[in-house]
C-alpha positions as CSV (number, residue, x, y, z in Angstrom):
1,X,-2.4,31.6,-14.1
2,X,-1.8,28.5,-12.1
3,X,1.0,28.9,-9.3
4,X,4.1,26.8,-9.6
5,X,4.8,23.8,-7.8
6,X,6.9,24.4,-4.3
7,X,10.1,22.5,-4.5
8,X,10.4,19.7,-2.6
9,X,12.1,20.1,0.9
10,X,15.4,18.3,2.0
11,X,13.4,15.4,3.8
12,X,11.1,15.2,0.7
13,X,13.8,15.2,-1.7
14,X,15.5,12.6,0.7
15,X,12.6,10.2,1.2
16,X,12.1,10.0,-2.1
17,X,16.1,9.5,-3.4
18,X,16.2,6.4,-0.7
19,X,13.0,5.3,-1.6
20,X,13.9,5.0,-5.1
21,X,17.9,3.5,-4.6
22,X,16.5,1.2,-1.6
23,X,13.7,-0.1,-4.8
24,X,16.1,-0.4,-7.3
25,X,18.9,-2.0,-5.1
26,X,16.2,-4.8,-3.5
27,X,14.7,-5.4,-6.8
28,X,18.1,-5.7,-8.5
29,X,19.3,-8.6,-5.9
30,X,15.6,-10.3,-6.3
31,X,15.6,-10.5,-9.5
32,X,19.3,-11.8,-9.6
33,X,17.8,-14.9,-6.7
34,X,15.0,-15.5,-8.8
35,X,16.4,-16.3,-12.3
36,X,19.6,-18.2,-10.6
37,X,17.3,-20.2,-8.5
38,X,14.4,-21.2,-10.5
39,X,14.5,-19.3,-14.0
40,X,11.6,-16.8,-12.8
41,X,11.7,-13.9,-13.4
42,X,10.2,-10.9,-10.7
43,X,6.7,-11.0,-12.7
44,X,6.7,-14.4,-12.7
45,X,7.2,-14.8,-8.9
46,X,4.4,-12.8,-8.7
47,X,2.4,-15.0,-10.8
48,X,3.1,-18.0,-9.0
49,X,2.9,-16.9,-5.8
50,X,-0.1,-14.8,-5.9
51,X,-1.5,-18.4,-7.3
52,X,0.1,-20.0,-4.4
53,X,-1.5,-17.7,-2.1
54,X,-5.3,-18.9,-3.8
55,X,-7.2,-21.4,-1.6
56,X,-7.8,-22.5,-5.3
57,X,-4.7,-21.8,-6.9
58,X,-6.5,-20.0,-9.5
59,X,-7.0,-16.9,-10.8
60,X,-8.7,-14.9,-13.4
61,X,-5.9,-13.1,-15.8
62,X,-7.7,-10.0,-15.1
63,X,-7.7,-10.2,-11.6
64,X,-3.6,-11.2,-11.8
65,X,-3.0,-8.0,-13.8
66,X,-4.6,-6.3,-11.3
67,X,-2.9,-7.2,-8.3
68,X,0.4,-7.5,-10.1
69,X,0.1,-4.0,-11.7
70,X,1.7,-5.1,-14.9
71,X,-0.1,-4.8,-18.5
72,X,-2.7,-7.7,-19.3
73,X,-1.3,-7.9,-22.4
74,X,2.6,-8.7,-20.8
75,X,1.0,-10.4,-18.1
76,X,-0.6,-12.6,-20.9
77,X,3.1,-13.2,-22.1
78,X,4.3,-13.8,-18.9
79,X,1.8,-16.8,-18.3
80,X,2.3,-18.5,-21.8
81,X,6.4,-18.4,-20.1
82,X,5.0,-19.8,-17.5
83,X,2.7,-22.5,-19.0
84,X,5.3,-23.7,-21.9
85,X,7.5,-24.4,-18.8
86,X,4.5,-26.7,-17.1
87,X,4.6,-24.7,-14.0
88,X,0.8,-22.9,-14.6
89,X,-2.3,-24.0,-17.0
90,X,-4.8,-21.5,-18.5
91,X,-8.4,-22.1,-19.2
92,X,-11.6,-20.3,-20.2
93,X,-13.4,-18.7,-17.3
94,X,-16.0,-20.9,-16.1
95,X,-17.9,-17.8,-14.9
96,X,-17.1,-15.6,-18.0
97,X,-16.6,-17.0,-21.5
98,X,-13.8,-14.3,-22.5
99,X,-11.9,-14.2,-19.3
100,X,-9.2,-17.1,-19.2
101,X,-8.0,-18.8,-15.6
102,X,-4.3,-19.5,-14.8
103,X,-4.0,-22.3,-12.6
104,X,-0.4,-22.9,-10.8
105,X,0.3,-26.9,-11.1
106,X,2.6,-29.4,-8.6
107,X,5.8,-28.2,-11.0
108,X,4.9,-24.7,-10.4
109,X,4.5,-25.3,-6.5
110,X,7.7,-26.8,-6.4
111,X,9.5,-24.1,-8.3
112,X,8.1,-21.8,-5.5
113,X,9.3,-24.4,-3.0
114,X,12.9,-23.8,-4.6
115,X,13.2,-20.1,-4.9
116,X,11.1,-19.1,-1.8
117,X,14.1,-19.7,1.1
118,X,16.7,-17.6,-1.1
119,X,13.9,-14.8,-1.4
120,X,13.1,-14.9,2.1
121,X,17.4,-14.7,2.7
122,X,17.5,-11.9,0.4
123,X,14.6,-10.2,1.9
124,X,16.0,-10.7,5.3
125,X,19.5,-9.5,4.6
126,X,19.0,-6.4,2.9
127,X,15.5,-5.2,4.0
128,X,14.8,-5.7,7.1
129,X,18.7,-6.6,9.0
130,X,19.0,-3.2,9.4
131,X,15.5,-2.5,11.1
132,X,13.7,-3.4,14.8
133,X,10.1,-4.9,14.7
134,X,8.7,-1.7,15.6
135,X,10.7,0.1,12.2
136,X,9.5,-2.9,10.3
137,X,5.4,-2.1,11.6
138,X,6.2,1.7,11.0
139,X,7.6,1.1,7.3
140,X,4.5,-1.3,6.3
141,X,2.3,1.2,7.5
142,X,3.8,3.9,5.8
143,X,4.6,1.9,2.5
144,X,0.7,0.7,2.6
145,X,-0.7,4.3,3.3
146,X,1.0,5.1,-0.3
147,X,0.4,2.1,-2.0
148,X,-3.1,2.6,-1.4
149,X,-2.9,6.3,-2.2
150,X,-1.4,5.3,-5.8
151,X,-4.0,2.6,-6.3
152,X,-6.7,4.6,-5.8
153,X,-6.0,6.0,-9.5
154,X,-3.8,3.6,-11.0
155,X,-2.6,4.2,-14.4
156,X,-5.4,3.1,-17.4
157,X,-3.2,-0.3,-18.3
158,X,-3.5,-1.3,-14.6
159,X,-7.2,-0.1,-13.2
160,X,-9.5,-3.2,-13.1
161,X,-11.9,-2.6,-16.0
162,X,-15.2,-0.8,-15.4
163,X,-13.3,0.7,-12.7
164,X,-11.0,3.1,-15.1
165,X,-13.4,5.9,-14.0
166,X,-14.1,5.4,-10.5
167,X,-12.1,4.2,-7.4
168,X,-11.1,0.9,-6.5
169,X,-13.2,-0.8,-4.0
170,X,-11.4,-3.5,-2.9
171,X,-8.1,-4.8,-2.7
172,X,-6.4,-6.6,-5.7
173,X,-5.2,-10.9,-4.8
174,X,-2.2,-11.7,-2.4
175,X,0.7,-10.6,-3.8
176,X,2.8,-13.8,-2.3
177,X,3.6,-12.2,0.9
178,X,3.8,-16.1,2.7
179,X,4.7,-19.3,1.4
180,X,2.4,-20.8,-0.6
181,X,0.7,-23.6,0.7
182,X,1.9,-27.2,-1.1
């Protein structure tokens, strides 16, 4: 018979309660910046700016779902959003006839050109006001140390494919974490 679980202690059970309240709080007031300043939604942030990011501005769909951690199939959704609006195109793969490539455009540059000074306010103001450099260097570290932990077996809809059985490598695209060159 197994052993059960120890309970969490008090600094366990704390971590994890601001962890969680600190997420859902940021992400609220994110999400409320993005659709009031360009229509995006958080996802589609990601999109752009992780497209942004690319010396190319492309990006295999596959590749996005990875980095994004967000289903291929809503991440598919997400995209058609994106390209009804003229802000991204999507093409077959020139290195892989089943694999399509999202592309941001100008308008999608410039929508990321709007929203990105309120995100960076937002970011500013409620994450990292409160902290000193050296608490913002000790919270990426620590943040990235799990991150990495959790991607290291990431749920089936979100592990690259031929990957679902092994490790991850490598790191997934940018994310967005800088301003997108124009």
């Amino acid at each position: 018979m197994a052993s059960p679980t120890p309970p969490l202690d008090p600094t366990q059970l704390g971590a994890y309660f601001a962890l969680i309240e600190t997420s859902s709080l940021l992400r609220h007031t994110v999400e409320q910046q993005l659709r009031e300043a360009g229509d995006l939604s958080y996802v589609q942030f990601q999109l752009l700016a992780t497209l942004g990011d690319s010396p190319t501005g492309s990006h295999r769909m596959t590749d996005l779902a990875d980095g994004v951690v967000y289903s291929r199939s809503g991440l598919t959704y997400q995209a058609q959003l994106l390209e009804q609006r003229g802000l991204v195109t999507r093409a077959p793969s020139p290195d892989d006839e089943r694999g399509v490539t999202v592309t941001i455009t100008d308008a999608g540059r410039g929508v990321l050109r709007t929203v990105f000074p309120g995100h960076v306010a937002v970011l500013d103001e409620l994450l990292f006001a409160p902290l000193s450099r050296a608490d913002v260097e000790m919270l990426a570290d620590v943040l990235g140390r799990v991150r990495d932990h959790m991607r290291a077996a990431p749920p089936r809809s979100a592990a690259p494919r031929g990957q679902r059985a092994r490790q991850r490598p490598s790191q997934p695209p940018s994310t967005g974490r800088t301003m997108p060159s124009t």
